[in-house]
Residue, then its C-alpha position, 0 to 999 in steps of 0.5 A: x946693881x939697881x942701875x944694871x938690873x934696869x938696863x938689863x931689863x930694857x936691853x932684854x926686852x927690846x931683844x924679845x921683841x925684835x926676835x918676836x918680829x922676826x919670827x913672825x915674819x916666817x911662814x905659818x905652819x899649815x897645822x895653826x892655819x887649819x886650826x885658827x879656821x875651825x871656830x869651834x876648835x878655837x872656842x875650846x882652846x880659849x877656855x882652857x887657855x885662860x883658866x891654864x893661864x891663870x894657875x901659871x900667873x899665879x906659879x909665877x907671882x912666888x917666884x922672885x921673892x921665895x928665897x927673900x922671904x925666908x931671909x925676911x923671916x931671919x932664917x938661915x941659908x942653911x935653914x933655906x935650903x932645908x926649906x927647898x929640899x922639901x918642896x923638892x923631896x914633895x915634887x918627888x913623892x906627889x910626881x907618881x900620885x899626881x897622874x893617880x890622882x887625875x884618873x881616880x878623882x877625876x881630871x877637873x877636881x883634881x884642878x880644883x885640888x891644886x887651887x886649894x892646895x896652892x892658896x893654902x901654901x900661899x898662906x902659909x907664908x904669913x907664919x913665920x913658924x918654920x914647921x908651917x912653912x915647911x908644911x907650905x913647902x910640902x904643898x907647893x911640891x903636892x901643886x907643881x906637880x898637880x900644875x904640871x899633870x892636871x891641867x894637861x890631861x883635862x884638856x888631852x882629854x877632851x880635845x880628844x874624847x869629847x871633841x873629836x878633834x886631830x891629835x895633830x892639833x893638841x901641840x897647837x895650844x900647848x905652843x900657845x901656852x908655852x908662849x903666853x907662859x914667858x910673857x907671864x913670866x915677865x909680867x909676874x916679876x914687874x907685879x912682883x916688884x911693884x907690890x913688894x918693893x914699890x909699894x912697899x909691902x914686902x916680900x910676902x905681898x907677892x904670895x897673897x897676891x896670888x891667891x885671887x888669881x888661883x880662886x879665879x882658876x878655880x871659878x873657872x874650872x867650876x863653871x865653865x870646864x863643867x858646863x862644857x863637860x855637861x853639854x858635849x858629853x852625851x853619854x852619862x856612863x862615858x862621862x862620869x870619870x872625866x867629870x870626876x863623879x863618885x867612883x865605884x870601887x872597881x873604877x877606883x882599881x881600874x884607875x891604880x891599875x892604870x898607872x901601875x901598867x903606865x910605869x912600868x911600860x916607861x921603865x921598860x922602854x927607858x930600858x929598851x931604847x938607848x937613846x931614851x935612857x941618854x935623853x932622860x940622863x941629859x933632862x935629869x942632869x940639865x933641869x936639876x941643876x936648874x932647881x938648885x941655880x933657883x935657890x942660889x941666885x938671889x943670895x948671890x944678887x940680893x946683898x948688893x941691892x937689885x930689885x929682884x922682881x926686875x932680876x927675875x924679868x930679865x931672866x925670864x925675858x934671856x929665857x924668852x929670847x932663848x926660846x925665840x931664838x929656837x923657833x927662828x933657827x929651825x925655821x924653813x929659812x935656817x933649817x938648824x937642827x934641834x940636836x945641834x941647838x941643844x948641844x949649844x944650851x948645855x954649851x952656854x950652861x956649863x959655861x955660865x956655871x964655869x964663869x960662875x965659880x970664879x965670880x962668886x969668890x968669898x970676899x971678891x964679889x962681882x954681881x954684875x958679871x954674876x947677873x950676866x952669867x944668870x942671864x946666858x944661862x937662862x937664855x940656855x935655858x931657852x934654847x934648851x927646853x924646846x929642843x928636848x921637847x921635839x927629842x921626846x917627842x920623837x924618842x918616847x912613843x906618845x902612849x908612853x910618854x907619861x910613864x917615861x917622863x915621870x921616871x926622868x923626873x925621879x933623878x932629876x928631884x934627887x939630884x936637886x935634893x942632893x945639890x941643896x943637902x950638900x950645900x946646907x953641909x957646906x954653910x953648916x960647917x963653915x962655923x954658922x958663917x955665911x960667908x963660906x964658899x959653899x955657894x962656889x963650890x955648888x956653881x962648881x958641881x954644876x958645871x960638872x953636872x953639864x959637862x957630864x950632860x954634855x957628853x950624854x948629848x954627844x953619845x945620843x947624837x953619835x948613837x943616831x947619826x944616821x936617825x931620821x926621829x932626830x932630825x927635822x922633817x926635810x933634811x938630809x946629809x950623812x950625820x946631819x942632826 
């Protein structure tokens, strides 16, 4: 395995790049042309990207050794697993209070609260009592969260209020981002491996590491995000919610009553639209099954020795490559449809986990072909997170989006916390056995939670057939989706 998990990565990387090659060589769209033009724009985009970029290094960093860690500590899979659906049943409960939070505390403290939040769950990880990291776990749900709201409303906000700039422009740095966020993903899995394996420092090496890059996010966010908050402001009462000021309390009010209003208008229209309620079945059905293939990979891999910080590079550069592959196929050259490529991703999932079931038989273990599925089910994954971002795009009415999409988030996390709780059932009444076959029928149940994501994706396309929303700009054709 030591030998696959190089050549994986090799044979992956040189892929990445030759697809990047390829892409670049295709026209520049008019909206990156006008914005890499306006100086001031790009200054902006650079502040928030590096300090952005920084919380996601430091997300990526705990990635490849979680589940390694806790084995490293003598825990049980099932006492692992329980330690997972916490981290998800957290993500469930701070979802809603996160986009709260960044009303009522402002946006730029609650940044700083995912720093601190962050580091204190990093440390966490050097006890190896079980209900400190339980706790650990429960803040790391309270940080995604916060990573996944936070960071964006600073910046919609500013790119908004502050500078006056066209809203065309704002999927301009978040494209940005999502591109560096692979080549993060990469990166942080080399480190990874570097310092716990190479190095010899074992599996917590990674976490502390992470704590100097989430300080510097916070450095960031003190300094420079308030200094341009301070200078473009010009009107203090405008300012004092955005810069997190002490509020009143009828601010305090105004910003619960804010949410409250942002949720409910979701659920009407995910109730409202078909087409949404569809799409919010195939995100809750796709990612869920994701978080629970998070936990599953590495004791599937890890008794046969790879390195996992590589296994996790190479996951990252197939979800890379999947990513890569989406920008090509909808280029003005190929003109694939988006509807069409996220069909092909849940395809490639339910296949990976279809193949996965027979490949992780107890007693007849074949890690290779197992990595390999891992693999196609990233590169899946790659396909798939692009194509539903331009299906939300054009479903969900920007000024719902936030409420719709915290309301898709709801099953997904149960779903996940479900998977993992059976899961832990299984293992638990195999006799304290290992061994058991809990892990292949899990990769059985999610393939059939594809297949049911699959037929959702047929019934939303089949529902808009005739739907311009769902097809790109330019093309025609009865059906054509």
């Amino acid at each position: 395995m030591l030998v696959t998990a190089y050549l994986a990565f090799v044979a992956l990387s040189v892929l990445c790049v030759g697809l990047e090659l390829a892409a670049r060589r295709l026209a520049t769209p008019q909206a990156t042309q006008t914005t890499a033009a306006n100086p001031a724009f790009r200054r902006f985009q650079r502040l928030f990207l590096k300090t952005y970029l920084l919380a996601l290094w430091a997300d990526w960093l705990q990635g490849p050794y979680l589940y390694k860690l806790y084995r490293h500590y003598s825990f049980l899979e099932s006492q692992i697993a329980i330690l997972y659906v916490c981290g998800l049943a957290s993500c469930v409960l701070f979802a809603p209070v996160a986009g709260w939070l960044s009303q009522a505390l402002g946006r730029r403290q609650t940044c700083l609260l995912f720093c601190l939040a962050y580091s204190v769950c990093c440390l966490t990880k050097l006890s190896q009592d079980y209900f400190v990291l339980i706790l650990g776990r429960v803040l790391g749900g309270l940080s995604t969260s916060l990573l996944t709201t936070a960071f964006e409303a600073w910046y919609v906000q500013c790119h908004v209020d502050i500078h006056d700039f066209p809203k065309e422009w704002i999927p301009v740095t978040f494209e940005k981002a999502a591109d560096w966020n692979h080549g993060l993903a990469v990166g942080a899995g080399l480190v990874a491996n570097l310092f716990a394996e190479w190095l010899q420092l074992g599996p917590v090496a990674p976490f502390l590491l992470a704590i100097p890059s989430l300080a510097a996010c916070a450095w960031l966010v003190l300094s420079e995000w308030s200094s341009e908050e301070k200078r473009e402001a010009g009107d203090g009462d405008k300012s004092a919610p955005l810069l997190g000021l002490p509020s009143a309390p009828q601010t305090r009010l105004s910003a619960q009553a804010r949410f409250r209003r942002s949720c409910l208008e979701g659920l009407r229209c995910l109730l409202s639209d078909r087409r949404v309620l569809l799409l919010g079945g195939v995100q809750a059905l796709f990612e869920s099954v994701l978080y629970i293939f998070v936990f599953l990979w590495t004791p599937v891999l890890d008794p046969h020795g790879p390195p996992l910080g590589i296994v996790f590079s190479s996951l990252m550069a197939a979800s890379m490559a999947g990513s890569t592959l989406f920008r090509l196929a909808t280029s003005t050259r190929y003109r694939l449809q988006p509807g069409h490529l996220l069909c092909l991703a849940v395809l490639l999932a339910f296949f990976s986990f279809f193949m996965l079931t027979f490949l992780t038989v107890p007693g007849q273990p074949k890690p290779a072909e197992s990595l390999l599925a891992f693999l196609l089910l990233e590169l899946a994954c790659g396909l798939y997170f692009p194509a539903v971002s331009f299906l939300q795009g054009r479903v969900i009415p920007m000024e719902r989006r936030a409420g719709v999409l915290a309301w898709f988030r709801l099953p997904l996390h149960l779903l996940a916390c479900l998977g993992l709780l059976t899961l832990h059932g299984q293992v638990s009444g195999t006799g304290g056995g290992e061994a058991g076959s809990g892990t292949r029928h899990m990769f059985a149940g999610c393939a059939g939670m594809m297949l049911a994501a699959l037929l959702a994706v047929v019934s939303l396309f089949t529902l808009g057939r005739n739907d311009a929303d769902l097809r790109l700009e330019g093309t025609r054709g009865e059906g054509d989706i």
